[in-house]
C-alpha positions as CSV (number, residue, x, y, z in Angstrom):
1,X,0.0,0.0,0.0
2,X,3.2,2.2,0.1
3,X,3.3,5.2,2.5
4,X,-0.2,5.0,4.5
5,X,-1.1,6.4,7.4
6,X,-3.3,3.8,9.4
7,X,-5.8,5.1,11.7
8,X,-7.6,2.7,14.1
9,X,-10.7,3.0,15.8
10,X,-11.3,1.5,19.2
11,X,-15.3,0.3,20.3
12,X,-16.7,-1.2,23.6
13,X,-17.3,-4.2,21.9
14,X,-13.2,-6.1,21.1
15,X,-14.8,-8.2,18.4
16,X,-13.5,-6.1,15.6
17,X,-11.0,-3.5,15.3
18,X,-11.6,-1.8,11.9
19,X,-8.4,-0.3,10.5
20,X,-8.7,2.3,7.4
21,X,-5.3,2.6,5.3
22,X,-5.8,6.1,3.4
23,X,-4.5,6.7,-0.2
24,X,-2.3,9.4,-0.8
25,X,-4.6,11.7,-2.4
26,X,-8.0,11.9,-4.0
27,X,-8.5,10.3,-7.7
28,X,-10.0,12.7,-9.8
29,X,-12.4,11.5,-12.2
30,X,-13.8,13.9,-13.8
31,X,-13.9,18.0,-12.9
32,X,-15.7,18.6,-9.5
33,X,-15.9,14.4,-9.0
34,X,-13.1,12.5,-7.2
35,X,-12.8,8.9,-5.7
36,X,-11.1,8.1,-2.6
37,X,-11.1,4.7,-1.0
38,X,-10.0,4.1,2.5
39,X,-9.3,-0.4,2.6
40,X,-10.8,-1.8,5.8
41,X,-8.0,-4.6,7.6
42,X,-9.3,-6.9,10.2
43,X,-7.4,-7.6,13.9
44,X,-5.0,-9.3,12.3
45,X,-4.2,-6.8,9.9
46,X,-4.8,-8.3,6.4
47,X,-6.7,-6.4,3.7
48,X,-10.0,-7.3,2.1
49,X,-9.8,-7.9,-1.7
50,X,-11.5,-6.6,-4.1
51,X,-14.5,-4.9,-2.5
52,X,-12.7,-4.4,1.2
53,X,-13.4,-0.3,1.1
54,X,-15.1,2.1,2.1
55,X,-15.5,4.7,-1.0
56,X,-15.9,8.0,-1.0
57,X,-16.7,10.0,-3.7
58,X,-16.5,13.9,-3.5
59,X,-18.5,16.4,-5.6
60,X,-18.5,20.1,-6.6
61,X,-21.9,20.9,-6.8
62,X,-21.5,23.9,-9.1
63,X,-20.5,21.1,-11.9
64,X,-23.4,18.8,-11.2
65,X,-27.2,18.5,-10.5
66,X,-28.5,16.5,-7.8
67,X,-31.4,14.6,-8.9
68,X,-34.3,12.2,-7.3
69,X,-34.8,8.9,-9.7
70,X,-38.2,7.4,-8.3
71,X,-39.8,4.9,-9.4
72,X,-43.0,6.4,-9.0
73,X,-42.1,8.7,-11.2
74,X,-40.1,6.3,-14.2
75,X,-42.6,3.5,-13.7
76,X,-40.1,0.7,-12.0
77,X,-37.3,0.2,-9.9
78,X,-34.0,-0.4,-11.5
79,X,-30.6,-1.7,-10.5
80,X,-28.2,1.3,-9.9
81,X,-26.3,0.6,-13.3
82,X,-29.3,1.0,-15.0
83,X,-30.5,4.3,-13.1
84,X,-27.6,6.1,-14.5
85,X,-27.4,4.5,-18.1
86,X,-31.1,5.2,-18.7
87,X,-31.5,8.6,-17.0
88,X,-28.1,10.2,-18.1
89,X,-26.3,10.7,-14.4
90,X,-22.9,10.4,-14.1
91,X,-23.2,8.4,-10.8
92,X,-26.0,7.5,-8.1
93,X,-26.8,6.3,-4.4
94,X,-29.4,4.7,-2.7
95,X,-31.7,7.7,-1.8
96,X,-33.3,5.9,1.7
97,X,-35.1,2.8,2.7
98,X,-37.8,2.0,1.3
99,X,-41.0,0.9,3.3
100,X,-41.9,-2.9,3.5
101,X,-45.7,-2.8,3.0
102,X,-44.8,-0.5,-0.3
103,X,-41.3,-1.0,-2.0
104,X,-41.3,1.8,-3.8
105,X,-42.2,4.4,-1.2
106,X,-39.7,5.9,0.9
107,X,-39.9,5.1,4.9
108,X,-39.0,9.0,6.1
109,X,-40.8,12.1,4.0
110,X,-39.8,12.5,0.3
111,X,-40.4,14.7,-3.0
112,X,-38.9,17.0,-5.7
113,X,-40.9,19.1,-8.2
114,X,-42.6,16.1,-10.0
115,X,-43.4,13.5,-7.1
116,X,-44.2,12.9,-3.6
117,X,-42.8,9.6,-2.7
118,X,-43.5,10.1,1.2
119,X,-45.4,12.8,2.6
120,X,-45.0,10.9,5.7
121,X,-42.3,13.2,8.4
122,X,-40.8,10.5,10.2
123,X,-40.2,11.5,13.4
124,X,-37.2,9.5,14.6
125,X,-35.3,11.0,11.6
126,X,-33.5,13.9,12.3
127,X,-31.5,14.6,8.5
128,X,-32.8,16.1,5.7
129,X,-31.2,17.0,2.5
130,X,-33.0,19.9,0.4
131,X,-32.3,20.5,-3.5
132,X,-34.2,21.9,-6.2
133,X,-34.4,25.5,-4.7
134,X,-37.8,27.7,-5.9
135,X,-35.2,30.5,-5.7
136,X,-32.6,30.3,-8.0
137,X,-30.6,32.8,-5.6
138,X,-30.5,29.8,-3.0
139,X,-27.7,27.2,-2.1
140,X,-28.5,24.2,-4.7
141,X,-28.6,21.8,-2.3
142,X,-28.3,22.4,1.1
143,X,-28.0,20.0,4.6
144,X,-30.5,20.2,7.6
145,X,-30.2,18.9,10.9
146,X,-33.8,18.9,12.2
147,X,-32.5,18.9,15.6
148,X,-30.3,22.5,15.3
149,X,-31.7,24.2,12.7
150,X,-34.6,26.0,14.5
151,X,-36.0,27.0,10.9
152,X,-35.7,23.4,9.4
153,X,-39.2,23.5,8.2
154,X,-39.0,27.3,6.5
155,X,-36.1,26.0,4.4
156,X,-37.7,22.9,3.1
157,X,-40.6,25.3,2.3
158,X,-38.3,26.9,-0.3
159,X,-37.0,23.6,-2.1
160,X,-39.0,21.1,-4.1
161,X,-36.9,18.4,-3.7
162,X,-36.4,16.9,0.3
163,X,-35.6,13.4,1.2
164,X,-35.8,12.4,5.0
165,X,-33.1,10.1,6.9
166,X,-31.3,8.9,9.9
167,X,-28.9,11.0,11.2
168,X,-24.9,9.1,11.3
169,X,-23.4,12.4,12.7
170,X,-24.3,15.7,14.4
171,X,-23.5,19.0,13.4
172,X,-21.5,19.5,16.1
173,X,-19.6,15.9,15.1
174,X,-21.5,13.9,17.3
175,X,-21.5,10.1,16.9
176,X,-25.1,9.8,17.5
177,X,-25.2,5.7,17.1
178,X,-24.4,3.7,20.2
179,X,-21.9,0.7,19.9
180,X,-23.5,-2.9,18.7
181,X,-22.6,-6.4,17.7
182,X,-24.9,-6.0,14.1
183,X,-23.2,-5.1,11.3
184,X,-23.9,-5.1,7.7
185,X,-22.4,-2.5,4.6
186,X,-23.8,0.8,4.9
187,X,-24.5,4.0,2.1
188,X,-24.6,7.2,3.3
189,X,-24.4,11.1,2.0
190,X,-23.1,13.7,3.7
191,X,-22.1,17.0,2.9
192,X,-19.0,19.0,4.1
193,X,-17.5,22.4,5.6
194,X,-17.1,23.7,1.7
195,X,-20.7,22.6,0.9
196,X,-19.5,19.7,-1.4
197,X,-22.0,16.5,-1.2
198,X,-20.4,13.4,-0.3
199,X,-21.7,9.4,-1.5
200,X,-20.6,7.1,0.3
201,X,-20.3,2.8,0.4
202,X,-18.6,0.5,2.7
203,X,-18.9,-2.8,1.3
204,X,-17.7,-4.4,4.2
205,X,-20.4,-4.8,6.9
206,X,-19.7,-2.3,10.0
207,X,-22.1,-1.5,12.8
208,X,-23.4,2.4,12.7
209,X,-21.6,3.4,15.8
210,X,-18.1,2.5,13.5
211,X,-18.9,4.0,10.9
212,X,-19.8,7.0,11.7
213,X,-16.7,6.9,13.4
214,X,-14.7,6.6,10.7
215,X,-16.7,9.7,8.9
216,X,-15.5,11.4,11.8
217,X,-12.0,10.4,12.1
218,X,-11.2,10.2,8.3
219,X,-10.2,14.0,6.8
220,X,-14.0,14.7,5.9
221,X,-14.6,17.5,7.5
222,X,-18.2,16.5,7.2
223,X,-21.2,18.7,8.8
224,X,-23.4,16.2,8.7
225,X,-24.3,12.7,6.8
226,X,-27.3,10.5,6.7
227,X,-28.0,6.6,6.5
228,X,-29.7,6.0,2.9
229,X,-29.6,2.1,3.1
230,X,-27.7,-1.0,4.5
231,X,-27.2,-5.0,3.5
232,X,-27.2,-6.1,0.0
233,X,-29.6,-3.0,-1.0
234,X,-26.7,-0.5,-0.4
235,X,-25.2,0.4,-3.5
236,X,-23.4,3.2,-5.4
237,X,-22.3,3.2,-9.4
238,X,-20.2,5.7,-10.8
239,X,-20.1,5.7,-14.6
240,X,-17.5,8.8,-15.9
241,X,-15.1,9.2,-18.9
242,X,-13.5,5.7,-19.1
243,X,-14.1,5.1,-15.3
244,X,-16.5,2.5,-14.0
245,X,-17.2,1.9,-10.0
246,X,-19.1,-0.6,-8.9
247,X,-20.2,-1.0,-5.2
248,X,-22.6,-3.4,-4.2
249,X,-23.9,-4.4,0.1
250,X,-23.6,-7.5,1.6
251,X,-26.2,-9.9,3.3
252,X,-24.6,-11.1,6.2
253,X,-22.4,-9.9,9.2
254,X,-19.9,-12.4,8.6
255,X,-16.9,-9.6,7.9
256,X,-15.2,-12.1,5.9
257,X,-18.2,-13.2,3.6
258,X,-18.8,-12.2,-0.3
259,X,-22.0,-13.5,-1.0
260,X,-23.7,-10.8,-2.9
261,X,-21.9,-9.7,-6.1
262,X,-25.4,-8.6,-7.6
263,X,-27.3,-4.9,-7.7
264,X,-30.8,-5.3,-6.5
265,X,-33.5,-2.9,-7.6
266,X,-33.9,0.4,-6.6
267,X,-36.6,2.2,-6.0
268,X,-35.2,5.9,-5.2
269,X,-31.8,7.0,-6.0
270,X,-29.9,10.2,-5.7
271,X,-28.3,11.1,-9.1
272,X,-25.4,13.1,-10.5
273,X,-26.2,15.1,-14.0
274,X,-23.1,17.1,-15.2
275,X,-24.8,20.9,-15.4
């Protein structure tokens, strides 16, 4: 891995110690879109392979639109591959669980300026991220923290698009999950000090207490990120220039199983569209 710097986080529970060895710098893959990937070691200090990372990918948001796929609004849910082939983004992310009585509705509140996937406010949900601002004047996309921004609901108010999820961080940097033995792979989105929006995939399964450790002791600098799905569902794709990235969750908590190699249908993804 050459010259890494290995940070290591510490939990109550001494099953697993999750070590991230960074790269040196960030890949760029396009303007405004770069890769980084942090590989996960067990206790004993061997690597994964080749899906043993937790991926991050970076964005300027004055190069790209953020956009809702729903399948309420295409007709179907589609595998993350096929999101951004058919609908022209350059990448995309689970946009949140999705309810079990109704697979293609959202389980926390949901819409942009052509659907309303969950009008439901979910009250256990604390994160919101707001894009498609009626006032072109406003920040394109911008992050809430229902639980310290006194005038959460005036700003969603002024964006059509809102999607509703579990908080991984505070503000304030905050772990907010306590430490457990369940683990499974985890996609998130956050957004930064600079106002750049953040997907991000670990492959290998982590409880939420770790990982949002690791946002917090990796050089983020995130203000905030949000749980968007976990297991085999969690997935990101990025498809750029001759660059393809493929990212998939896994079923068990096994950290050494590989079972899933497949993406599953998605009903509601967050998408990239070069401006």
């Amino acid at each position: 891995m050459g010259n890494v710097a290995r940070i290591f986080f510490f939990f109550l529970f001494p099953v697993l110690l999750v070590g991230l060895a960074q790269a040196d710098d960030w890949q760029a893959l396009a303007p405004g879109l770069e890769l980084r990937e942090f590989v996960i070691s067990n206790l004993e200090g061997d690597t994964l392979e080749s899906q043993g990372s937790l991926a991050v990918l970076r964005i300027d948001l004055t190069r790209f639109d953020l956009v809702l796929g729903a399948a309420l609004k295409t007709g179907r849910s589609l595998p993350m591959p096929e999101w951004v082939r058919q609908h022209g983004f350059v990448a995309a992310i689970n946009a949140a669980m999705f309810r079990a009585d109704d697979r293609l509705r959202s389980t926390g509140f949901m819409r942009d300026n052509k659907v309303v996937v969950n009008s439901f406010m979910h009250p256990d949900y604390g994160a919101f991220l707001v894009f498609q601002p009626q006032d072109p004047s406003l920040p394109a996309v911008r992050w809430v923290d229902r639980k310290q921004d006194d005038d959460w609901q005036d700003i969603l108010a002024k964006y059509n698009g809102v999607i509703q999820n579990y908080r991984l961080i505070s503000r304030d940097r905050q772990n907010l999950w306590e430490p457990t033995l369940r683990r499974h792979s985890v996609a998130a989105v956050a957004m930064d000090q600079q106002d750049r929006l953040f997907f991000i995939h670990s492959r290998p399964p982590l409880s939420l207490h770790e990982f949002a450790q690791a946002l917090l002791d990796l050089p983020l600098n995130l203000v905030g990120a949000m749980y968007v799905e976990g297991g085999a569902d969690a997935a990101m794709y990025v498809q750029v220039n001759n660059f393809t990235g493929r990212w998939v969750g896994e079923y068990q908590t096994d950290f050494f199983q590989s079972s899933n190699k497949h993406f599953w249908p998605a009903p509601n993804v967050l998408g990239l569209r070069l401006k």
